[in-house]
C-alpha positions in Angstrom: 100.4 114.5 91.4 99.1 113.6 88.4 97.4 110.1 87.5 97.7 108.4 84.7 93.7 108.6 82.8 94.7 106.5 80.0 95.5 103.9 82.5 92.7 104.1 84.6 89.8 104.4 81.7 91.7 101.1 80.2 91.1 100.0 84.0 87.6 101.0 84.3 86.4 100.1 81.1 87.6 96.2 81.7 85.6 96.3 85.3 82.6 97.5 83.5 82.8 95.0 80.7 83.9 92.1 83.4 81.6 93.2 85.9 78.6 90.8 85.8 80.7 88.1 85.2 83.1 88.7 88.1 81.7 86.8 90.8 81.1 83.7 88.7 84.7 83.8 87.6 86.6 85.3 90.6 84.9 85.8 94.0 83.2 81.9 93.9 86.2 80.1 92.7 88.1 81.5 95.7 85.9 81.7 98.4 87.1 79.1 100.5 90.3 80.1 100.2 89.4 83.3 101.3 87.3 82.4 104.2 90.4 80.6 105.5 92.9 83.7 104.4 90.7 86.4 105.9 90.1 84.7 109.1 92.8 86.3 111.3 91.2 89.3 110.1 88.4 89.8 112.9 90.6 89.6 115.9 91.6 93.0 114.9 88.4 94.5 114.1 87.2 97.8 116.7 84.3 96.6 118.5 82.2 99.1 118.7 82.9 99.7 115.0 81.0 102.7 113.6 82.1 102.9 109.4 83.7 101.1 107.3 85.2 102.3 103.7 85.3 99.6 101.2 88.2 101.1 98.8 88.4 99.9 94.9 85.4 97.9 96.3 84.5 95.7 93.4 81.3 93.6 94.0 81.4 94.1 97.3 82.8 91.0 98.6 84.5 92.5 101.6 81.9 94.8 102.1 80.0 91.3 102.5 82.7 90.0 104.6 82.7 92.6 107.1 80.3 95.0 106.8 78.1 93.5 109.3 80.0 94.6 111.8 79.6 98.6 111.2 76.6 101.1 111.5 77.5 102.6 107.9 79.5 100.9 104.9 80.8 103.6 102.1 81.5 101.8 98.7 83.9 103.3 96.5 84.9 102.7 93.0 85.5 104.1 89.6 83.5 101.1 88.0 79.7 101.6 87.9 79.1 97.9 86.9 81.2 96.9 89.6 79.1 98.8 92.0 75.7 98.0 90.7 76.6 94.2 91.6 77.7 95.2 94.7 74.0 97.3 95.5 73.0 93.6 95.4 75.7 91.7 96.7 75.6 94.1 99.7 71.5 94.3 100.0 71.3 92.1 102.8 73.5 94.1 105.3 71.6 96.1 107.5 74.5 98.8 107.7 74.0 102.1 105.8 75.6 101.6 102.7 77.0 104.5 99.9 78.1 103.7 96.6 80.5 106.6 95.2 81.3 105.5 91.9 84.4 107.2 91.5 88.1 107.3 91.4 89.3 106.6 94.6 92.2 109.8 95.1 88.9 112.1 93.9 87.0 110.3 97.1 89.3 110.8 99.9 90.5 114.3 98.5 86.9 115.2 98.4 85.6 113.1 101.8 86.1 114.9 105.0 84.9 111.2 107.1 86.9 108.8 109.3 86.4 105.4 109.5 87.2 102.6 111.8 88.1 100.3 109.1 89.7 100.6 105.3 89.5 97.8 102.8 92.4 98.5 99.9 91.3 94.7 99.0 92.6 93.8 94.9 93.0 97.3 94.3 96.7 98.9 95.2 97.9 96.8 92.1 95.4 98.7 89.4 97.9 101.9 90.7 101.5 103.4 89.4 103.8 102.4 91.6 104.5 106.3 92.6 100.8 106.8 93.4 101.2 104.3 96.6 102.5 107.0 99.1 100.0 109.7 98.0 97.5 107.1 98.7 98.6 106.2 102.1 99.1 109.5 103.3 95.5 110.4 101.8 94.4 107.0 104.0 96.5 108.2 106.8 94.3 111.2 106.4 90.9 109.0 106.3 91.4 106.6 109.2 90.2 107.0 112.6 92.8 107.7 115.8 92.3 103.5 116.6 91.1 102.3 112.9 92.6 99.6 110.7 93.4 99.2 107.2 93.5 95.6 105.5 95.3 94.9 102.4 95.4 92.2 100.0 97.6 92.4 97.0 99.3 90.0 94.9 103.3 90.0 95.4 105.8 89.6 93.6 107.8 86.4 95.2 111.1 83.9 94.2 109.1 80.8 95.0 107.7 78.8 92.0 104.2 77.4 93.0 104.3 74.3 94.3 103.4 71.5 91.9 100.2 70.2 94.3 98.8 74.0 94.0 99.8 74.3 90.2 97.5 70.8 89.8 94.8 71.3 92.1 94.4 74.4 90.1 94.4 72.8 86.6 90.2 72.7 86.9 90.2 76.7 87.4 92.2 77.1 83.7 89.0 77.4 81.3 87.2 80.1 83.7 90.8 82.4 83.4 90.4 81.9 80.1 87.1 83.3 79.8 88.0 86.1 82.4 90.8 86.9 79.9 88.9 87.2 77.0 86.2 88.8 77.7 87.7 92.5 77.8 91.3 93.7 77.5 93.6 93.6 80.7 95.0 96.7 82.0 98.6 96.5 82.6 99.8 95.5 85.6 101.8 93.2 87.9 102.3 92.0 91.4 103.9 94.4 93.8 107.5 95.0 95.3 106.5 94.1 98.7 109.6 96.0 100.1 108.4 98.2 98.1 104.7 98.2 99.3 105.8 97.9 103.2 108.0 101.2 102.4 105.5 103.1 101.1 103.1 102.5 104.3 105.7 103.3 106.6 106.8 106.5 105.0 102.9 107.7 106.1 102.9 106.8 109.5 101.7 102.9 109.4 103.0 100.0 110.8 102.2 96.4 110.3 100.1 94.6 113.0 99.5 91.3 111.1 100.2 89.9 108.3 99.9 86.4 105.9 101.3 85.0 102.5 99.3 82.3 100.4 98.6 80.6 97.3 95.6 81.2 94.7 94.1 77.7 95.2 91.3 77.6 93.6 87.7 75.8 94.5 87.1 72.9 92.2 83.7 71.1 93.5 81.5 74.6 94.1 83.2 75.2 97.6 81.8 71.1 99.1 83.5 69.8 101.5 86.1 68.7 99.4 87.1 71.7 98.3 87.3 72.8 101.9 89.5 69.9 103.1 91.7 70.4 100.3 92.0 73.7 99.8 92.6 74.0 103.2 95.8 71.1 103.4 97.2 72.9 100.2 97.1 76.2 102.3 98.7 74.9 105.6 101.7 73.2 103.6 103.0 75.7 101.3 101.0 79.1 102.3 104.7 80.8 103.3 106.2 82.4 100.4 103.1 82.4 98.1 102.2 85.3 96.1 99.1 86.4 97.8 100.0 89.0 100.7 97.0 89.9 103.5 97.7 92.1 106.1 96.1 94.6 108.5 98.0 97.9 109.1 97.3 100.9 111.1 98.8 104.3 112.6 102.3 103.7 113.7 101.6 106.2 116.9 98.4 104.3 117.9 
């Protein structure tokens, strides 16, 4: 199948330029969130949990989140600023960590490995929407007999954000800003979740868990007020938000 390349170098080249300004703009402003969103997430982990492939992998951050919990971490992505944060981001996990920096249909057509776990975390959006089965059924491919894969897309959804969120979130407007000027946006949306849930089904997943939520962003550095917050604003109007986080895995499992 072919990819688009004009796509994905307008892609990469933004993660390059972006890339050392990424966790200051994106992964901080929404870690609380984040810790609450993901926290469902470890009841399904396998336990013993041998390697873990961190897809699209960014700086790391959910290489951060979870990697403790594996014996070897393989970091994948087509951006090699991305991926030199994420050497440092990641340099205090004792795992044994790789950093492939490229496209990730080239890794798993190349990678003969299983893992336990797949993160596809911020990254199924950067595709066309007719590259998502060829994916799965490459990830069906990569996954262990018992693994899991988590996803976490934005979704396209009818609600309009509630006007609490849409306040709270006021603080965060000067640091999109920024984000959005400092190198041109590739085009993209949020995902057909119908559309999404299809395209994993037709490869032999099924959903085990899922969540919907808000961006609610941190306004106080992630304090205590933040937390409380963010964490009210999440409980009260988390059902139909635009944020989707879910944990998948083979249907005959």
């Amino acid at each position: 199948m072919e990819h688009s390349t004009a796509h994905n170098e307008l892609d990469r080249d933004h993660h390059n330029v972006i890339a050392k300004h990424y966790d200051r703009l994106i992964v901080q402003p929404r870690k609380t969130i984040n810790d609450r969103a993901f926290r469902f997430i470890k009841t399904y982990l396998k336990h013993p949990a041998l390697a873990m492939l961190d897809l699209g992998a960014g700086t790391g951050h959910m290489s951060v989140r979870f990697g403790s919990n594996f014996r070897t971490i393989t970091l994948v992505d087509h951006s090699e600023g991305m991926l030199e944060k994420a050497k440092t981001n990641t340099s205090h996990i004792k795992a044994n960590k790789h950093f492939e920096t490229c496209e990730a249909f080239e890794f798993l057509k190349k990678s003969n490995q299983q893992f336990d776990l797949i993160t596809c975390v911020g990254f199924l959006h950067h595709l066309e929407p007719h590259e998502l089965n060829e994916l799965f059924g490459l990830l069906h491919n990569a996954l262990s007999a018992k693994g899991k894969i988590i996803l976490a897309e934005p979704v396209a959804t009818a609600a309009i954000e509630p006007s609490a969120v849409r306040w709270w979130n006021k603080a965060m407007r000067p640091k999109i800003e920024e984000y959005l000027s400092l190198a041109p946006t590739p085009d993209e949306a949020p995902l057909n979740l119908g559309n999404l849930k299809q395209a994993y089904a037709d490869q032999g997943f099924s959903l085990i868990a899922e969540r919907r939520g808000w961006e609610i962003f941190a306004r106080f550095n992630n304090n205590m007020v933040d937390q409380l917050a963010i964490n009210v604003l999440d409980r009260l109007f988390n059902k139909d938000g635009v944020v989707w986080i879910a944990v998948i895995g083979p249907a005959n499992a």
